[in-house]
N, C-alpha and C positions, 0 to 999 in steps of 0.2 A: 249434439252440437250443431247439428246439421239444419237442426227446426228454425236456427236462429234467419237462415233465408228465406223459409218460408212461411216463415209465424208472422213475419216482420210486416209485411205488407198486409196482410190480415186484419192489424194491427190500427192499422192507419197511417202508419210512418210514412213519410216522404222520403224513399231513398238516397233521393239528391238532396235534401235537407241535413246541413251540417248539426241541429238541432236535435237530431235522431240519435247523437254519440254522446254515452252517458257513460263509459266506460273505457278500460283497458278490451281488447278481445284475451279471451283465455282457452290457449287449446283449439282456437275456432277450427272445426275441419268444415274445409270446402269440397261438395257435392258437384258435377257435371248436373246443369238441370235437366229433369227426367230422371236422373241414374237414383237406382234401387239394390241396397244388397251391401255388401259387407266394402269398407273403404279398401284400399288395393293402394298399392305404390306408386305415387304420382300425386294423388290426392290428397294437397298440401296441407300444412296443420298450422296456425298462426298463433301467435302468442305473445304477450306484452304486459303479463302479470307478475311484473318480478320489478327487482329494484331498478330507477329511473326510466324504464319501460315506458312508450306509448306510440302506441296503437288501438284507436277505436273504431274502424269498421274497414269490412272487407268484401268485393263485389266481385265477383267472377264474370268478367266482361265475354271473354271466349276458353277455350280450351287451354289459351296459352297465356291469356293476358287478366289481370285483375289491379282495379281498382283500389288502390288503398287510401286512407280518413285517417290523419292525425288528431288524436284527442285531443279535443282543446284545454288548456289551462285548466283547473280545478276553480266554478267559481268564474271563470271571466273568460267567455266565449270569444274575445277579439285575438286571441292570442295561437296561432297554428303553426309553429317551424320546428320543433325536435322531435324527431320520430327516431324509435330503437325497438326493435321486433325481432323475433327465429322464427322461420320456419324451418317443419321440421315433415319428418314421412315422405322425403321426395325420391325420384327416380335416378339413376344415372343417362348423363346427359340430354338429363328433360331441360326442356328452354321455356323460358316464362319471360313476359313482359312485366312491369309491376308501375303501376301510374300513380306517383304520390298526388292526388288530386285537389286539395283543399289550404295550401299554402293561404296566410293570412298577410303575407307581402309578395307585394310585384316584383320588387328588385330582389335581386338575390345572385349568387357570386358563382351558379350555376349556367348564366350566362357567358360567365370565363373560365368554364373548365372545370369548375369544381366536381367533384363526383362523390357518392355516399360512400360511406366506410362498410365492410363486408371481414370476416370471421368464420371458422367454422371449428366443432372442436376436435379435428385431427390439424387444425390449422391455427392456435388460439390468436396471432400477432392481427392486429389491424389492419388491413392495406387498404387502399384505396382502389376503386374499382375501374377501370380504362375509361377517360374522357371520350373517346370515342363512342362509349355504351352510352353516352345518358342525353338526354335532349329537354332544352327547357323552354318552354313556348304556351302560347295563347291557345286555350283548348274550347272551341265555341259547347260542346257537350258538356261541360262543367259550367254554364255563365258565363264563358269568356275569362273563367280566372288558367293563373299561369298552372300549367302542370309539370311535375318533373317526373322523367319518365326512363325508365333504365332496361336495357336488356340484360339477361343473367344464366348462365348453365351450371347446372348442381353436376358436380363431375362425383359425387361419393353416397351412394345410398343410407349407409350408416349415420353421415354427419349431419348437427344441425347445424345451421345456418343462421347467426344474427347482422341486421343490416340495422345502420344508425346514421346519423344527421354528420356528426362529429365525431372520434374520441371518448368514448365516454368515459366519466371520473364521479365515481358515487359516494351516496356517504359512508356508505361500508368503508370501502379503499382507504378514503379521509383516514379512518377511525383506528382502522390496523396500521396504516402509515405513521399516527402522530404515538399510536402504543409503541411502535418498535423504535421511534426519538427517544420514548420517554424510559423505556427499560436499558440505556445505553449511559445511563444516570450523570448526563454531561451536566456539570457545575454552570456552564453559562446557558443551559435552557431550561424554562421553565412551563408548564402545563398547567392553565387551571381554567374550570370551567364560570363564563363571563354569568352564562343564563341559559334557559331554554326555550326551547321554539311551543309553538301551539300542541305541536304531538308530541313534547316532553321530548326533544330529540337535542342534546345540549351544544351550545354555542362556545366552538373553543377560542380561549387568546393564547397566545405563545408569545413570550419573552425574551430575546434572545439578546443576552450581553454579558460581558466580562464580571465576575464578581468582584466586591471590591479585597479580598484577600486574593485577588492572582498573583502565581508566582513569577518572576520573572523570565516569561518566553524567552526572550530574545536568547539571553545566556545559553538556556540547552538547546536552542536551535543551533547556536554557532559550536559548543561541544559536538554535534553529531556531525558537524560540518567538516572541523578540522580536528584531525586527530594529530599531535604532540606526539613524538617517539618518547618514551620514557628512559629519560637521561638525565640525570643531576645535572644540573651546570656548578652545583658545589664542588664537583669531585675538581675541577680546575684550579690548580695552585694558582699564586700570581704570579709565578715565572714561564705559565703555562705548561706546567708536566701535570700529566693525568696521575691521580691519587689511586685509586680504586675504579673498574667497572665494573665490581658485583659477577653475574654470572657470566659475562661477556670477556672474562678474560680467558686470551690464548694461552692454554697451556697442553702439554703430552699426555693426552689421556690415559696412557698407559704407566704414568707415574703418580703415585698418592704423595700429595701433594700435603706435607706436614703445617702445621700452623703453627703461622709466623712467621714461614721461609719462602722464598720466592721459589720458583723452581729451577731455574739453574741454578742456585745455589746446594741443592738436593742433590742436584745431578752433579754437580763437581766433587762434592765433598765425598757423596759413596763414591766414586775412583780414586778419590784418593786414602783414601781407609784402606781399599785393597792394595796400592801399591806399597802402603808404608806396613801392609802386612807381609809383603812379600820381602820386602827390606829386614826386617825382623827375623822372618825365617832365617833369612841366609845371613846376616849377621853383618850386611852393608847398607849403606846409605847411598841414595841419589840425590849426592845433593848437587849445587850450583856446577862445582866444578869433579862431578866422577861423570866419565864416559859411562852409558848403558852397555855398551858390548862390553865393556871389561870385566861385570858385574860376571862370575861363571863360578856354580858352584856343582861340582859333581855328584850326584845322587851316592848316598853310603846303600851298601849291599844291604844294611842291616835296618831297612825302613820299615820294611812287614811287618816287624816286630816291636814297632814303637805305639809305649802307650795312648798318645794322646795324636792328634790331628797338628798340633802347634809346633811338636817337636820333630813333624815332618820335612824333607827338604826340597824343593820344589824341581822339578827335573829342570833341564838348561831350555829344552826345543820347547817345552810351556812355558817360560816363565819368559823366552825372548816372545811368543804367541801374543802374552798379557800384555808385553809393552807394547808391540803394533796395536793391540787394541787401543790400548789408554791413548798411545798417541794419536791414534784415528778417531776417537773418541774426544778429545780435545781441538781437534780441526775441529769436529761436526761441532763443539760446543760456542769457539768462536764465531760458525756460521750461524749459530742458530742465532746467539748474541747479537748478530750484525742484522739479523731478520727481527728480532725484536725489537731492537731499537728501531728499525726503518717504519714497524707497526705500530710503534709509542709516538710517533712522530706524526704517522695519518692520522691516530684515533685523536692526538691533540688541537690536528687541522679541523679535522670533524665538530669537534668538542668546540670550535671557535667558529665557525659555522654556524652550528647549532646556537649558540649562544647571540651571533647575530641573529639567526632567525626567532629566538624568543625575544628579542626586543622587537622586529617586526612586529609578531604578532600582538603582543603591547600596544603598537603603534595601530596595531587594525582594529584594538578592543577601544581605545581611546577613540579613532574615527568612526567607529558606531555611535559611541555614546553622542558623540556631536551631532550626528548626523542624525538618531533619535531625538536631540533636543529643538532641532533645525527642525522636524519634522512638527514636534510639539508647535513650533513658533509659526508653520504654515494652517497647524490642525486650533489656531487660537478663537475662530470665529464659534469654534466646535467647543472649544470650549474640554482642552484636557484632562482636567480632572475632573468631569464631567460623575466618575462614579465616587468621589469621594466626598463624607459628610460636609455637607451644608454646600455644596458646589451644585449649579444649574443641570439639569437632566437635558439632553438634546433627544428627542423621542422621533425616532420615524411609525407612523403608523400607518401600517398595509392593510386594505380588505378586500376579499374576493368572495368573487359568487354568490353574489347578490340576486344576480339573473339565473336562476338553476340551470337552463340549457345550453350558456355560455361555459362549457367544460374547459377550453383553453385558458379559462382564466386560473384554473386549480393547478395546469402544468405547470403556468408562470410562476404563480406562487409558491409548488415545492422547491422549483428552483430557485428561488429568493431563498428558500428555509433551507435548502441542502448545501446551499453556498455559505449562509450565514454561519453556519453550524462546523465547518469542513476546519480539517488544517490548513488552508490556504495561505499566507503570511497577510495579503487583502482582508481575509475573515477574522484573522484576528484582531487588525486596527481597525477593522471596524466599531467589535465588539468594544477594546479596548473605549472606544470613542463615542459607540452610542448605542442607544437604547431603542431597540425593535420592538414594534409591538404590533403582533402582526392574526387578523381573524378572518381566518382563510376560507370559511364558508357559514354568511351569512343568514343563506337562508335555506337551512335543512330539510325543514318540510319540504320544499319547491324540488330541492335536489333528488331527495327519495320518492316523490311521488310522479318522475319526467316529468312537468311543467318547462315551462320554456323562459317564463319574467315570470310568473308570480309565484305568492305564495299556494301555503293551501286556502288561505280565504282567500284568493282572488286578487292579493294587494301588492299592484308592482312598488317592492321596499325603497327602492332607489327615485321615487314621488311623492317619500313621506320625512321626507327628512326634519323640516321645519316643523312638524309635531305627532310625532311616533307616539302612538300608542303602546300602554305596556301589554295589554293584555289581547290587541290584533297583529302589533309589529314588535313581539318582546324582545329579537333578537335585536332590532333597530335600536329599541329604546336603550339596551342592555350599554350597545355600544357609542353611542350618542352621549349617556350619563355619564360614560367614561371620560370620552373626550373633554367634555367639560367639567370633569372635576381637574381634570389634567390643564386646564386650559388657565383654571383659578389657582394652580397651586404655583405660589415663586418659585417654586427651585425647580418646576419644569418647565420647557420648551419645547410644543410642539413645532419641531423644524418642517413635516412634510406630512403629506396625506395625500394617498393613491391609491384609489380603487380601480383595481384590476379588471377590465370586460372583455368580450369576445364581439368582432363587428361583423353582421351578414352579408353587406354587403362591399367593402372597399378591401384593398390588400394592405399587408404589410401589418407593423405596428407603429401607433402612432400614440399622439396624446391630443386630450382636451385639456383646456387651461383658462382659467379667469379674465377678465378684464381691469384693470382699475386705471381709478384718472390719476392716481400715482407714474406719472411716465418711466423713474425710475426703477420703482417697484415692478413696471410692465415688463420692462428691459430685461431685469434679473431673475424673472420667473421664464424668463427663456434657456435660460444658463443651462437649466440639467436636461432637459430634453434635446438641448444640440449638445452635452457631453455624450449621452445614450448615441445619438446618430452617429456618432464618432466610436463605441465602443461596439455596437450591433447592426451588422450588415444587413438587417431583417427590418430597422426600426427607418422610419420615415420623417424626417421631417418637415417638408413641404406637405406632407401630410395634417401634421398638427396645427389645430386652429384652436385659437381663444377668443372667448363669445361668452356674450349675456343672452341669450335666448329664453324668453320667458315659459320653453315649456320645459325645459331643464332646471328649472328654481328649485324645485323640491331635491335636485338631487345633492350627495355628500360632496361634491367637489365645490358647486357654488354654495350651500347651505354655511360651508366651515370656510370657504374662501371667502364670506364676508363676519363670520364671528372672529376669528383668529386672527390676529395682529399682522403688520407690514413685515417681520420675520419670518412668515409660515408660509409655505405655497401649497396649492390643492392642485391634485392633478386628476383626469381620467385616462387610466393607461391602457388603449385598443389593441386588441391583439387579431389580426385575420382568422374566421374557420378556415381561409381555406391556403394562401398562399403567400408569397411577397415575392419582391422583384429586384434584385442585388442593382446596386449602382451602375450602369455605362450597360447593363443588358436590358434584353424585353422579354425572354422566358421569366415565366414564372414559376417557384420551388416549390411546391406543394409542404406545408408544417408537417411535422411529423411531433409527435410526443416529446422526443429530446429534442427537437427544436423548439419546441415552446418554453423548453423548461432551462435550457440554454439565454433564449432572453431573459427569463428569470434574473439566471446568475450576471448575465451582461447591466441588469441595471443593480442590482446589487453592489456590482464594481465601480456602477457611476457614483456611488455616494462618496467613494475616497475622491475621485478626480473631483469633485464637485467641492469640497470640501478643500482643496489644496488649492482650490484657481480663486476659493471664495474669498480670502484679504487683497487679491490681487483687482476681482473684479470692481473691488468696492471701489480702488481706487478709479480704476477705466469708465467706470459707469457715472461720475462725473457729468450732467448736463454742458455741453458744449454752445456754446453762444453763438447764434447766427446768422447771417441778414434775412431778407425777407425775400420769398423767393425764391429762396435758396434751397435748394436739395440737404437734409440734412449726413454732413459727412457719415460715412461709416466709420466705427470704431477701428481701430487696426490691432487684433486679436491673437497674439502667435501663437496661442497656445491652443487654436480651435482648428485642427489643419485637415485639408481633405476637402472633398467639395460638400452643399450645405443639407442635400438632399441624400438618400441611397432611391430615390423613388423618380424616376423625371418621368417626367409629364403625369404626374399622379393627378387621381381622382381629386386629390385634397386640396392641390394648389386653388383652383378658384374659390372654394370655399374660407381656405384661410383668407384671403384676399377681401372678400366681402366681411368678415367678419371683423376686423380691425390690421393695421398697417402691424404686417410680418415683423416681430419684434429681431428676426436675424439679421436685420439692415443696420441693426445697431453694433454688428461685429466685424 
């Protein structure tokens, strides 16, 4: 591996010739020039032949410092910003410089901080590598182009080490991501492949919305909400005495309890069985008017010897014994009587309680359903029964990763698909409401072979929109045929269309958006990216500008922004490689993986808001009559609150500014 430095110039190559890199390096190991003999620990191994990988050439400038060559695009030599390498075979606490040298843009977001992503595999989580290490500046030894240049210490001899641009999100990931949706055999998602890329690598669409046999959510949502104590309200006469409570009645566990009989009745009646037995023996009665001490019968000497039990006679000191009891026994029965009744009395209060509280709950089931129909009546632009035969389809349709080395776009979009898909009570009026159709990576070739914008021929997708090739841009073609068969069909409505990117050099997220000399139309395609501003502390909108720029024509936002009628809006949604900037601060947060995919879900959510403020806007958006000269009013807006920007003094304001009159003057 080691010939490749010194074959090279042999050869003819110009080593400062970007022309020279014709490949991934694989395994490159680097030699000390002059050294001879078997490689040793320290003497780095480079490597970029694996999936989205790139790296093509490697220069050992001194002992600690070496040159690195981003392979360019596959096919189209102007393209140089994603690089993703390991090395491996190194030393503990060897220190190296590493100079990305051949950037094929000047600006870049390493100016403010930005720093490569780093890995190792006793350490697999991403981090970012300390702004401090990295410096990016004008390098006369390279032609004056910018280089980025980073310090780095290998603290683990074992580990290898991969260093990358961004994040990276391959097609593999993609692929075992949408298999483990699809084996969870969710009724409102569906999987099917659109078409295939030039290397037969397939173009998926996912579907994601309510079937039209769903059962009614709301109901078992509210059952697991409130749980009912299980109590007749039949058992309540109408004079309010309780009838029966089944297993909840109080009674003496230590009596069997015969059926039919209450239980003090049980308990009165054996005492008096015994006393009217003990009356019998002795041949007297207790009635109303005989004293019990009178009652005295003397035991006959001749008992021993009697046949039966019956024809026994009860001694005096026992039988006065039996009547303390019975009479003690009769207090305790009146107290207990008096404790009954006092229980028959709460369990009645209770029982009317409860019976208030199921009309309540009546009362809460009844203001759901209203407050569901109210919901229908703000959701009517959408169009409710949207899933049911012969009613209009309202279709959003997402595309990402277009640009293969724009990986933030594949976070955003799982978090579109993790939200869509989720129990949220959000996720499901959405679904209820509309139909996603969402093709989350584009262009697969570009993705699996690291590319940075194009494909594997060379063809940035997102410049061929206006006439896609089936057999150079099939994934293009695949998805363009769709749109337009979608576009002919009555009973659908493409409501939106947003391709997802990653931007190199500005913070934040933002959006691009069309121009029309529709003023009103201008107006309302402002709507959902200042609802996002309001939903995601990450998204910008003094950032977002809307523009006809003639070298954007080919792309899907203008292409379908002028095919698709005055109902439809096209957006492009930017997401930063590297940071954004919260509202009232000036640090900037570096994204991390769930913050990408966090925005995701954040615009997700803005399609209900969007979708609830839409009858209302239609009416504010009203052209306003004006003098001449006159400033035109601003709209007065309540439902847009918060200030209009999370970004101040962004990058983007002037640009929007030149680009046509801020449609948020009109709120």
């Amino acid at each position: 591996m080691a010939e490749r430095s010194q074959t090279a110039p042999e050869a003819g190559y110009d080593m400062g010739n970007d022309d020279a890199i014709g490949g991934n390096v694989s395994k490159y190991l680097v030699l000390p020039s002059g050294y001879c003999g078997q490689p040793k620990k320290g003497h780095l191994i480079f490597d970029a032949c694996f999936e989205s990988g790139n790296l093509g050439r490697v220069d050992q400038v001194s002992e600690f410092e070496y040159d690195l060559f981003i392979r360019p695009d596959t096919c189209n030599p102007r393209f140089r910003v994603w690089f993703n390498f390991t090395v491996e075979n190194v030393k503990e606490s060897q220190r190296v410089i590493f100079n990305i040298v051949n950037f094929s843009k000047t600006k870049s977001l390493y100016r403010d901080g930005m720093a490569p992503m780093v890995k190792s595999t006793s350490r697999p989580k991403w981090q970012r590598l300390p702004p401090k290490n990295v410096y990016y500046y004008r390098c006369p030894d390279h032609r004056k182009n910018y280089v980025m240049s980073f310090a780095f210490c290998f603290d683990r001899e074992e580990d290898i080490y991969q260093f990358a641009y961004c994040y990276p999100y391959t097609y593999t990931r993609f692929q075992h991501y949408l298999d483990g949706l699809q084996k969870r055999n969710m009724d409102y998602f569906f999987r099917e492949q659109l078409g295939q890329s030039v290397q037969q690598r397939q173009l998926d669409l996912l579907t994601i919305t309510s079937p039209e046999d769903k059962s009614d959510l709301e109901n078992s949502v509210m059952q697991k909400k409130i749980k009912i104590p299980k109590l007749s309200l039949n058992h309540i006469e109408e004079d309010g005495e309780v009838k029966d409570y089944g297993e909840e009645d109080l009674q003496l566990r230590h009596i069997k309890r015969p059926e039919g009989r209450k239980p003090s009745e049980v308990a009165h009646k054996s005492i008096e069985a015994v006393v009217a037995r003990l009356e019998k023996q002795n041949g007297l009665s207790l009635g109303h008017g005989t004293c019990p001490e009178e009652v005295f019968v003397e035991a006959s000497p001749g008992t021993e010897d009697m046949d039966s039990l019956e024809d026994a006679v009860v001694p005096r000191a026992l039988y006065e014994e039996l009547l303390r009891n019975y009479q003690q026994q009769q207090e305790e029965m009146r107290h207990l009587q008096q404790e009954l009744e006092r229980t028959r009395r709460q369990l009645v209060q209770q029982a009317k309680k409860l019976k208030e509280y199921g009309a309540l709950v009546s009362e809460m089931k009844e203001l759901r359903d209203l407050n569901r129909r109210l919901q229908d009546v703000l959701l009517l632009r959408l169009g409710s029964d949207n899933l049911r035969e012969g009613a209009e389809k309202k279709v959003v349709f997402i595309t990402g990763r277009v640009h293969p080395g724009e990986t933030p776009s594949s976070f955003v979009c799982q978090g579109i698909i993790d939200f869509l898909i989720s129990q949220h009570p959000i996720a499901h009026v959405l679904r209820e409401h509309l139909v996603f159709k969402i093709a989350p990576m584009l262009n697969p070739d570009g993705v699996y072979l690291g590319n940075y914008r194009c494909s594997l021929m060379g063809f940035d997708l997102n410049r061929h929109w206006l006439d896609p090739s089936p057999w150079a841009h099939p994934t293009l073609h695949g998805v363009k045929q769709l749109i337009i068969q979608m576009y002919n069909d009555p009973k659908t409505s493409l409501e939106f269309y947003i391709d997802i990117h990653a931007h190199s050099t500005m913070m934040n997220g933002f959006m691009y958006g069309n121009i029309f000399e529709d003023e009103e139309r201008f107006q309302r395609q402002a709507i959902f990216p200042k609802l996002l501003c309001q939903n995601a502390e990450d998204f910008s909108y003094s950032s977002t500008s809307f523009n006809r720029d003639a070298v954007k024509a080919g792309t899907g936002r203008r292409f379908l922004g002028g095919l698709l009628d005055h109902t439809s809006y096209c957006y492009t949604l930017e997401v930063s490689f590297y940071s954004y900037i919260i509202g009232g601060t000036t640090a900037a947060v570096p994204y991390t993986e769930e913050a990408y995919m966090k925005l995701g879900r954040n615009v997700a959510r803005t399609f209900l808001d969007y979708y609830r403020l839409n009858p209302l806007v239609e009416k504010v958006a009203i052209p306003v009559p004006r003098l001449r000269k006159e400033k035109p009013p601003p709209y007065k807006y309540p439902f847009l609150r918060g200030p209009a920007s999370n970004h101040p003094n962004g990058k983007g304001d002037k640009k929007s500014s030149v680009n046509h009159t801020d449609p948020s003057n009109s709120f």
